[in-house]
C-alpha positions in Angstrom: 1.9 -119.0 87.4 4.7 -116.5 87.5 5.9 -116.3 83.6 8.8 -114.5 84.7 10.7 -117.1 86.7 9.2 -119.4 83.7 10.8 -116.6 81.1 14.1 -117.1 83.5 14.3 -121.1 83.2 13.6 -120.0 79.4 13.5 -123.8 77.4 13.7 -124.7 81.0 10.3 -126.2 81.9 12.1 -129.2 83.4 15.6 -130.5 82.0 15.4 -133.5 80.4 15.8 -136.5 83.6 17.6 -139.9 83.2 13.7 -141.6 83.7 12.1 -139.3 80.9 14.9 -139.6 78.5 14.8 -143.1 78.8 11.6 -143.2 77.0 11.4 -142.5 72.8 8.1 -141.4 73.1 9.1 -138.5 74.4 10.8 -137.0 71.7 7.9 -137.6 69.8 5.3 -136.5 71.4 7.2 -133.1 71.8 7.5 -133.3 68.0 4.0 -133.6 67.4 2.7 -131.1 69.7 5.0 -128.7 68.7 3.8 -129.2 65.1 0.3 -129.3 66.2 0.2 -125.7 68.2 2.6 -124.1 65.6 0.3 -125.1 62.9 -3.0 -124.2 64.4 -1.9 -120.7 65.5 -0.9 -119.7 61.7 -3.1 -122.1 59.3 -5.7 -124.2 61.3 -5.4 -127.9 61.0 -8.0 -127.9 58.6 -6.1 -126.4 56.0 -3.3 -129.3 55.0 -1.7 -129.9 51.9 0.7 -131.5 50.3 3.6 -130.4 50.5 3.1 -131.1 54.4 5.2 -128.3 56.1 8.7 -129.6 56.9 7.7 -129.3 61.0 4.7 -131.5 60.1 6.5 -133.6 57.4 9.0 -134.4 60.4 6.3 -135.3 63.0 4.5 -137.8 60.9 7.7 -139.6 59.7 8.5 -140.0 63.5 4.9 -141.4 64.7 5.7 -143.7 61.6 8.8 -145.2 62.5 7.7 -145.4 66.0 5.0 -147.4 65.1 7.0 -149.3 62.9 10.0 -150.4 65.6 7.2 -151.6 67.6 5.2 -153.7 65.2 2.2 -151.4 65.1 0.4 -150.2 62.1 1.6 -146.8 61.4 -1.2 -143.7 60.2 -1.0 -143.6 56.3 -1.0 -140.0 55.7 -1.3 -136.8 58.0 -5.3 -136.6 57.7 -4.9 -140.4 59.3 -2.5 -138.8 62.0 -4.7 -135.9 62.9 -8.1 -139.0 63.2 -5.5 -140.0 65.7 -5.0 -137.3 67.4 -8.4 -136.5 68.2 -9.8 -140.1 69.0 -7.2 -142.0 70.3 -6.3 -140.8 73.6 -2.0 -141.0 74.2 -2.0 -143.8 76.6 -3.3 -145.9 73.2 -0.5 -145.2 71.5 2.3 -147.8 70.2 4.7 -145.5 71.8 7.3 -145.8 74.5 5.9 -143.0 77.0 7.3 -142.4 81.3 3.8 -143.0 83.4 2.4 -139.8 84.9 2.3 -138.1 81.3 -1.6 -138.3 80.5 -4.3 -139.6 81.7 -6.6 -143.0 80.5 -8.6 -140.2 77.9 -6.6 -137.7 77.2 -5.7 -136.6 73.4 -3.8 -134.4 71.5 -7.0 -132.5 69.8 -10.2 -131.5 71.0 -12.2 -133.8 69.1 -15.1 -131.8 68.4 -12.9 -128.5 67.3 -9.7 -130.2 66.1 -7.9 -127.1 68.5 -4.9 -128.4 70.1 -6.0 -129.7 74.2 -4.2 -128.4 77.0 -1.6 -131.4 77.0 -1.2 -130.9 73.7 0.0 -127.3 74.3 2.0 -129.0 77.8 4.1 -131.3 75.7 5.0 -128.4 73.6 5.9 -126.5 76.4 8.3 -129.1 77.1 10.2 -128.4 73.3 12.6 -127.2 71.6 11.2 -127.0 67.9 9.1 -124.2 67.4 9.8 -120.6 68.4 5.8 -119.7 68.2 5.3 -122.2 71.4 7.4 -119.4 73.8 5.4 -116.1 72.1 3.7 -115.6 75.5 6.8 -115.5 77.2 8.6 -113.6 74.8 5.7 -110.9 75.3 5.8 -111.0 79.1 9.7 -111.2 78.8 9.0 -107.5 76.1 6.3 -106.1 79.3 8.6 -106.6 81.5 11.7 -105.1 80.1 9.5 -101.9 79.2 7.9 -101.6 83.0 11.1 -101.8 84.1 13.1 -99.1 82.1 10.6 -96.9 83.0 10.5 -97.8 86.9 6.7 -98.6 86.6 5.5 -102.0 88.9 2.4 -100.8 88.4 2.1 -100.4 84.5 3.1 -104.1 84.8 0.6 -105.5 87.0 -1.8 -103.4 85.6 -1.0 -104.9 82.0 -0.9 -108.3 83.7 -4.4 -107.7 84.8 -6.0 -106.6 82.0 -5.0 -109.8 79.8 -6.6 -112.1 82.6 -9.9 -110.0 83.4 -10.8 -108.3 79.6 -9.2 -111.5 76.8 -11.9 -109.7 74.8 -12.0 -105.7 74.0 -14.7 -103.4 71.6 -13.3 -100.5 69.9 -14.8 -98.0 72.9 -12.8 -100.3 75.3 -9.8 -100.4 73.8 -10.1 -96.7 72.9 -10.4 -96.3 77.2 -7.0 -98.7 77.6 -5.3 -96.4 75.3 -6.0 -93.5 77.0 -4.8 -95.1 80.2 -1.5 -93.4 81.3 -0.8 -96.4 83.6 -0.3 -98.4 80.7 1.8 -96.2 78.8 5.2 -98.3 78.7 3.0 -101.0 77.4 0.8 -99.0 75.0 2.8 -100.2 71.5 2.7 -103.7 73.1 -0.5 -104.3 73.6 -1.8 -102.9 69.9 0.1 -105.9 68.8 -1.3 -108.9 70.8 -4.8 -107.8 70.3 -5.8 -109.3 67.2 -9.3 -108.6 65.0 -11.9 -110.8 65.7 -12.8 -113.3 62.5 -16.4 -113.5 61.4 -16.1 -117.2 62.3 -17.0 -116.1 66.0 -20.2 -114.5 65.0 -23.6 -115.9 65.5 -26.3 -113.9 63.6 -24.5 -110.6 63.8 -23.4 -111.3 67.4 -20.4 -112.5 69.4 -20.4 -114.4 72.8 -17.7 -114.7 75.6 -17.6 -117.5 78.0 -19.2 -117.2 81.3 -16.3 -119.0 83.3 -13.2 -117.4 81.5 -14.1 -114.6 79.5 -12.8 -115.9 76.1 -14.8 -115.7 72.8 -17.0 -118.4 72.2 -17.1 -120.4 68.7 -20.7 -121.2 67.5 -21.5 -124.6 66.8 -24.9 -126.2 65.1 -28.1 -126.6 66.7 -27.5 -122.9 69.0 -24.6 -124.7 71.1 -21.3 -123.0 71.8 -18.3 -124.0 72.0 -15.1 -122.9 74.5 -11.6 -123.0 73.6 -10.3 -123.9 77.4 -10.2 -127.8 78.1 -10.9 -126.6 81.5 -14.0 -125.1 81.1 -15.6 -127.9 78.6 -14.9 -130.3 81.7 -17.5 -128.3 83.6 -20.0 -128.6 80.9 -21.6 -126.3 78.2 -20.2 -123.2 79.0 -22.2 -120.6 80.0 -22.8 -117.5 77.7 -21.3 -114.1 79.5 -21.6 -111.0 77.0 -23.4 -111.1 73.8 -22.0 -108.1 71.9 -23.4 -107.1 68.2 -21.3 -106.3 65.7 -22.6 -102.8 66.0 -21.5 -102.1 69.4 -18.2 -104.5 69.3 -16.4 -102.2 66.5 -13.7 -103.8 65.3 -13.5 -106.6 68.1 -10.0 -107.6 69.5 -9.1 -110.6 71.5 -5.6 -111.5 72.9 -3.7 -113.7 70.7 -4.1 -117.5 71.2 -0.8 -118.3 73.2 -1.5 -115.3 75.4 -5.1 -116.3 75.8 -4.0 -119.8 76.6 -0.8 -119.4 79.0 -1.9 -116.0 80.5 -5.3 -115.5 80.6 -6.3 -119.1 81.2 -4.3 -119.4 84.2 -4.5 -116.2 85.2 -8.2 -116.4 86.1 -7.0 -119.0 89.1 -5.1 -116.8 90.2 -7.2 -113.6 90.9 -10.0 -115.8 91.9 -7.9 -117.0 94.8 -6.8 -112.9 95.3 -10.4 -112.7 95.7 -10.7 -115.1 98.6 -7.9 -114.2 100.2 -9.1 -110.6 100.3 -12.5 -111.6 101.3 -10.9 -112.9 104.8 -9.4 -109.3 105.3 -5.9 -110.1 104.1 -3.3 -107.6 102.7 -2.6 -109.0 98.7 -0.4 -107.3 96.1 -0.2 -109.4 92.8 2.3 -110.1 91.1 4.4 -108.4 92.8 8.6 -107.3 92.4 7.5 -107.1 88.5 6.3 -111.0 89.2 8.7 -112.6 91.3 5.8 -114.8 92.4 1.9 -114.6 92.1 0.6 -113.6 95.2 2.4 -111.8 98.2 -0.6 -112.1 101.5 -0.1 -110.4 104.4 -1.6 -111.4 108.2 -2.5 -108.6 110.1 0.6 -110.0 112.5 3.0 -109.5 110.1 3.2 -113.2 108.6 3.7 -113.4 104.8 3.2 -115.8 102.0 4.3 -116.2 98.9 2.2 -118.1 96.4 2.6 -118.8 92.9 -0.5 -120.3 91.3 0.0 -123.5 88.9 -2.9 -123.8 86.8 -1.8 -126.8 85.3 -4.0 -129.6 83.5 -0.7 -132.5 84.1 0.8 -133.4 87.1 4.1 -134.4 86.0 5.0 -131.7 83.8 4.2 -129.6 87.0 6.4 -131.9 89.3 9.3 -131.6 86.3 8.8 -127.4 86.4 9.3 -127.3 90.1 11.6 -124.3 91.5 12.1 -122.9 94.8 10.3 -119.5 95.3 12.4 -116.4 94.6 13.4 -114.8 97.5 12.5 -111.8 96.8 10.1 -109.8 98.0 10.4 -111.7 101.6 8.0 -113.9 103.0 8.1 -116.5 105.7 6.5 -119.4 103.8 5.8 -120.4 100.4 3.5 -122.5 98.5 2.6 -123.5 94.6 -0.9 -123.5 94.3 -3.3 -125.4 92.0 -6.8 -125.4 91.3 -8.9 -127.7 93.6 -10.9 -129.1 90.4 -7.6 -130.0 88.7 -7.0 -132.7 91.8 -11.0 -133.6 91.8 -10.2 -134.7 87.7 -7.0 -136.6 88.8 -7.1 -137.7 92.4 -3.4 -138.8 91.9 -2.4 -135.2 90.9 -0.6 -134.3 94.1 1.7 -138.0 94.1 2.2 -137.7 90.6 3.4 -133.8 91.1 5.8 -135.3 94.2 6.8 -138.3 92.3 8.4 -135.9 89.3 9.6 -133.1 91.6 12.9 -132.4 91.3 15.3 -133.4 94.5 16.6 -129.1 94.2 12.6 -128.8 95.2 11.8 -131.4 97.6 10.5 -128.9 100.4 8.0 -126.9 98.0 4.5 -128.2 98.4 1.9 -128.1 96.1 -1.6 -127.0 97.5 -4.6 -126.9 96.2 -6.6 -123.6 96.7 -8.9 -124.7 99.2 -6.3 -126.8 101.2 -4.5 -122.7 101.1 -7.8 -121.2 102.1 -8.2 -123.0 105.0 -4.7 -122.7 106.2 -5.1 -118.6 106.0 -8.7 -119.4 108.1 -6.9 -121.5 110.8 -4.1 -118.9 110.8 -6.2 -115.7 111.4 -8.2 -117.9 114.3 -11.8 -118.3 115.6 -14.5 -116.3 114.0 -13.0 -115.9 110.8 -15.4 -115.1 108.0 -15.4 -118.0 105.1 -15.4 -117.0 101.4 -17.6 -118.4 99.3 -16.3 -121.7 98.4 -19.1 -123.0 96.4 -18.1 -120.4 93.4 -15.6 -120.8 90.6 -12.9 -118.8 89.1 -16.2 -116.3 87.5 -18.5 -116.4 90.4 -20.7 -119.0 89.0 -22.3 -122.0 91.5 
């Protein structure tokens, strides 16, 4: 997903439509999950007391009259809200909400961690109330700026790369990205969104990433593990990547949690698919025009695409956030893109996408990465090699 055309809409993830505001859920639910993210990112949700925050105070007296204007029973207290949050999934609740938004068991917290889901952190993409929801674009908005007083499309992308491929650095690594001279217009940047590693992470005297997207893994009882992307828990336990001692780690960093969350997490779509596309001998610059759009492919004739990779886990947010391509750099067709699992978990997720697309983007199709895969096969002709299909966004069957 480009964040810079999403930095350029700024609060503009989709403008409020007649149909949406039309619902009071809405407000609501953007209330909550503002609330929700905010809080987890500076206290945990663990860690309530009374006096509730004001942004918390507010999002429990809405559920409350919500459920009151309805006849429902409203929760009693914010502990009661939060049981709600992670065992009642949305479409449950005595609220007035458009169809489309969520799906028959989705929720608001993950109900083993009590971390915010991803449509938890969708609805709060979608609001107004709390700065800390727009850090990640406010840090891609700072990368940019920097890349481009110094007239360096490369220190971008290469800073764009780093946060998907390494989420996760030891002291020795991020000794080697300081010395990086590439890097150098992001160098005081990125010594603020890596953070120090909490001994809550460790297991014995060892951390663990995550096999399928590279974050740190939280131990759980009984030897399990558990990943912070809603993504990955849908593929089951998630498979342990580096184990790294507390010895060799350092002082371990890791990417802040909205960066880990809007950047890395989609991020990993999106050079898994450069991967494919390079495998069939294509020409692919990422990210390219300090991220005009995700992917600019080449065909040996000359034919271009423009893709911009939507890694999204609801379809109607995605249809809401739907914008032409920039023009620029030029390209004779464009696509948005989205994971092929994403449509396997919702087989409505291309109608529901096309049912909340705006009228200004009525000719942008959504794809998913496979359905783009085999359109670059059938445009490069007999004999083409195919990528490995059977492997996800880390290589893994």
């Amino acid at each position: 997903m480009s964040l810079a055309s999403s930095a350029a809409t700024a609060r503009g993830v989709a403008a409020p439509s007649p149909e949406w505001s039309a619902h009071a859920g809405v407000p609501l639910m953007r209330t909550l999950a503002s609330a929700l993210t905010a809080l987890d990112a500076v206290t945990g949700l663990d860690a309530f007391t009374l006096p509730y925050p004001a942004e918390v105070q507010r999002a429990l007296d809405r559920t409350v009259l919500a459920c009151l204007e309805r006849g429902a029973d409203p929760p009693a207290s914010l502990p009661e809200l939060l049981a709600w949050c992670r065992e009642r999934p949305v479409t449950d609740w005595p609220v007035d909400l458009p169809p489309d938004v969520a799906g028959p068991d989705d929720l608001l917290l993950d109900p083993e961690s009590s971390r915010p889901t991803e449509l938890c952190h969708e609805w709060a993409e979608q609001s107004g109330d709390s700065a800390s929801v727009f850090r990640d674009r406010e840090i891609i908005r700072a990368a940019l700026r920097l890349c481009r007083e110094y007239g360096e499309e490369d220190a971008y992308t290469e800073f764009r790369r780093l946060l998907v491929t390494r989420p996760v650095l030891t002291a020795a690594e991020d000794f080697a990205v300081s010395m990086d001279h590439v890097l150098d217009p992001v160098k005081e940047l990125l010594a603020r969104i890596y953070r120090p590693v909490p001994d809550s992470y460790l297991r014995g005297d060892t951390y663990a990433t995550c096999g399928r997207c590279l974050t740190l893994l939280v131990p759980l009882g009984h030897g399990d593990w558990w990943c912070e992307r809603d993504r990955c828990r849908r593929r089951g336990a998630p498979p342990v990547g580096r184990r790294i001692t507390r010895e060799e780690a350092g002082e371990l960093l890791q990417l802040e949690r909205p960066l880990r969350q809007f950047v890395t997490g989609p991020g990993r779509a999106e050079v898994d698919l450069e991967r494919r596309l390079t495998a069939l001998g294509l020409t692919v610059r990422m990210w390219p025009a300090f991220d005009a759009y995700d992917i600019h492919v080449t065909f040996p004739d000359g034919h271009v695409w423009a893709v911009d990779v939507k890694d999204w886990a609801h379809p109607a947010f995605l249809g809401r956030a739907a914008r032409p391509v920039p023009q620029q750099p030029p390209y004779d067709e464009a696509f948005w893109v989205v994971p092929r699992d994403r449509v396997d978990d919702r087989p409505d997720y291309i109608a529901a996408y096309e049912r909340n697309r705006p009228a200004s983007a009525g000719g942008l199709r959504l794809l998913t990465d496979t359905e783009l895969i085999d359109r670059a096969r059938r445009l490069l002709g007999p004999g083409t090699a195919a990528p490995d299909e059977e492997k996800g966004e880390d290589g893994d069957a």
